[in-house]
MDAnalysis code that builds the backbone (N, CA, C; Angstrom):
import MDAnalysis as mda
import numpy as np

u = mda.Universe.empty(165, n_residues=55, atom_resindex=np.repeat(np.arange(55), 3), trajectory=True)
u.add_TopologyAttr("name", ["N", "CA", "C"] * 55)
u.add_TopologyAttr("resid", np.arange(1, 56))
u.add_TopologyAttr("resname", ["UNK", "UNK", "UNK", "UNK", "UNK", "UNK", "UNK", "UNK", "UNK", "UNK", "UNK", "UNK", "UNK", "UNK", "UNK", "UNK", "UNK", "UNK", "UNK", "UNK", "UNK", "UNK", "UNK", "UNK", "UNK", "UNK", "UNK", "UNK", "UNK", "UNK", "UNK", "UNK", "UNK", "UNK", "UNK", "UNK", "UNK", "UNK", "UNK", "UNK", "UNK", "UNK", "UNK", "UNK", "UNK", "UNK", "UNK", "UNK", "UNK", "UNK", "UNK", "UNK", "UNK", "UNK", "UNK"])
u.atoms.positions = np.array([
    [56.346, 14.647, -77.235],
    [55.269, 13.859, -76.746],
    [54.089, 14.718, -76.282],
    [54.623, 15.937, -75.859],
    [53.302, 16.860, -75.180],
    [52.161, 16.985, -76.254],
    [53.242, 17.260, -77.636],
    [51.810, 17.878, -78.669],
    [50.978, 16.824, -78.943],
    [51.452, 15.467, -79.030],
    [50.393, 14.422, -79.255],
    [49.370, 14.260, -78.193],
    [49.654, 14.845, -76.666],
    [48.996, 14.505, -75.950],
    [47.580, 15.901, -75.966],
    [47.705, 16.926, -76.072],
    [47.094, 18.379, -76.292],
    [46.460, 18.121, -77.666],
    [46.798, 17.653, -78.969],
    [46.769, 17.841, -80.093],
    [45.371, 16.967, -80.542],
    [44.761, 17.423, -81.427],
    [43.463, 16.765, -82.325],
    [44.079, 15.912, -83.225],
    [43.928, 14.438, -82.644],
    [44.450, 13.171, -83.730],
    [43.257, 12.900, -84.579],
    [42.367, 12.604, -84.254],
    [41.247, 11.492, -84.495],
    [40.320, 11.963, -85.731],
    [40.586, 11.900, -87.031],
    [39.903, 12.405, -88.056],
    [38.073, 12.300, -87.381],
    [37.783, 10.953, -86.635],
    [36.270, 10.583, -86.764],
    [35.696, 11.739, -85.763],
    [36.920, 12.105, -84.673],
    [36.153, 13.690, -83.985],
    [35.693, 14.399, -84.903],
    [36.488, 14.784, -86.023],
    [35.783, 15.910, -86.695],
    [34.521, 15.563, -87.425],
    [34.560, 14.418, -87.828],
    [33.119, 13.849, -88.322],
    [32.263, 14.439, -87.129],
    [32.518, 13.699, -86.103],
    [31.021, 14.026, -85.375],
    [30.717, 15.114, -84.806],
    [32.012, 16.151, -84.782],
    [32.070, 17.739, -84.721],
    [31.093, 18.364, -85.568],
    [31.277, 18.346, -87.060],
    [30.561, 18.434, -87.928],
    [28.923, 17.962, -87.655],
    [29.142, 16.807, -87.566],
    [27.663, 16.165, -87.171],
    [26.766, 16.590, -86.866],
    [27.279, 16.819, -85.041],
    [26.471, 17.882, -83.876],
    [26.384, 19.402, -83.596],
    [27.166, 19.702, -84.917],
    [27.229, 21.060, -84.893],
    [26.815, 21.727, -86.308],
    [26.445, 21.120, -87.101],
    [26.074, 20.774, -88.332],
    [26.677, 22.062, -89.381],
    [28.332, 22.515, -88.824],
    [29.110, 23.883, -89.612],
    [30.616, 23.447, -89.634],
    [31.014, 23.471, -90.185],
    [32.439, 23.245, -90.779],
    [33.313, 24.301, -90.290],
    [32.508, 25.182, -89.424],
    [33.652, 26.079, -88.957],
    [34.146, 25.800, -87.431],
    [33.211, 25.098, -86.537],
    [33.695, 24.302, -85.227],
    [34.852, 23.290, -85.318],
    [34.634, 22.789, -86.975],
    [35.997, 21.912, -86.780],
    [37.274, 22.383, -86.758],
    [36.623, 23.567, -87.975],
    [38.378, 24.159, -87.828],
    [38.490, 25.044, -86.783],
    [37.951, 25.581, -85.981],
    [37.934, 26.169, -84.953],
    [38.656, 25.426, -83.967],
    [38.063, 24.093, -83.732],
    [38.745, 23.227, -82.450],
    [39.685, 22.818, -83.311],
    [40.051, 22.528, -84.400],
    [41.987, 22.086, -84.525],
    [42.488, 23.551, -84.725],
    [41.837, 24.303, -85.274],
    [42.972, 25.464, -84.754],
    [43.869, 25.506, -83.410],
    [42.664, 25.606, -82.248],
    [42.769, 25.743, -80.566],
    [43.732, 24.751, -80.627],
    [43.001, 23.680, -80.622],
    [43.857, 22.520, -80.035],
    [45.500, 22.435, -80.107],
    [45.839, 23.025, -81.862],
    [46.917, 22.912, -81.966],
    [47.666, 24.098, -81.525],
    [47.420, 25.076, -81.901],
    [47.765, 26.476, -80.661],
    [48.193, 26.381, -79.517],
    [47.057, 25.344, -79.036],
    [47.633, 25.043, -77.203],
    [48.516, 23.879, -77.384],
    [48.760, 23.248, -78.140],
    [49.597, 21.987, -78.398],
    [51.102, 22.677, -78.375],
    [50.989, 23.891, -79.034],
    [52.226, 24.511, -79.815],
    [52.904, 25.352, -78.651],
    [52.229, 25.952, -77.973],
    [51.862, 26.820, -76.915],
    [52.907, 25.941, -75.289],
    [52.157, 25.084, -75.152],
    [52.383, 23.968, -74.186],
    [54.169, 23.716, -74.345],
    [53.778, 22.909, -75.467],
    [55.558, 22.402, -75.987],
    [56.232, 23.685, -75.847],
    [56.268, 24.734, -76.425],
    [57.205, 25.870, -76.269],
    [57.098, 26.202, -74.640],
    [55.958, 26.500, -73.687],
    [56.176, 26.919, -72.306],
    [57.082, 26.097, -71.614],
    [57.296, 24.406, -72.302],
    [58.140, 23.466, -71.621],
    [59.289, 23.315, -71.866],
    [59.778, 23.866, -73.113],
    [60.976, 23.851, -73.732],
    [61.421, 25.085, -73.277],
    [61.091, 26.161, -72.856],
    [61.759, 27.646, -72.523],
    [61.955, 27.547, -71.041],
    [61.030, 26.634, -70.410],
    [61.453, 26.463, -68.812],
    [62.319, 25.014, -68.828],
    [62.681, 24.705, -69.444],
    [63.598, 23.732, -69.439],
    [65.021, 24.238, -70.247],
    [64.850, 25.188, -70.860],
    [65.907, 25.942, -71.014],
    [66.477, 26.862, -70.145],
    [65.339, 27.629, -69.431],
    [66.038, 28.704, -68.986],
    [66.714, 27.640, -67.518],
    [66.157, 26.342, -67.224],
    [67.029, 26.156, -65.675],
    [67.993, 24.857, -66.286],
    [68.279, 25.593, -67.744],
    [69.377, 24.486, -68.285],
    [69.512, 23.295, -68.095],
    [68.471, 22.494, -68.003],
    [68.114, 21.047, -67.973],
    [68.352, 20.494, -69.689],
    [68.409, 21.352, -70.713],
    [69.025, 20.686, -71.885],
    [70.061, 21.156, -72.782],
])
């Protein structure tokens, strides 16, 4: 559930990413990040929920 919450859903963001930024490299820039920290997040929660053996 974390990565959906961190994660870039919304195709029409990148439209207007594009838009106001008028370069195709901000978009992939912010879903890179986004998903990095998406990926990032979920693993910091899954390794501290491992290490105090909660699963």
């Amino acid at each position: 559930m974390l990565f959906y919450v961190f994660s870039l859903q919304c195709i029409s963001t990148f439209v207007v990413v594009r838009q106001e930024t008028g370069h195709w490299k901000w978009v992939f820039f912010q879903w890179f990040m986004m998903t990095a920290i998406s990926w990032g997040v979920c693993f910091a929660v899954w390794q501290t929920g491992y290490r105090l053996e909660l699963g």
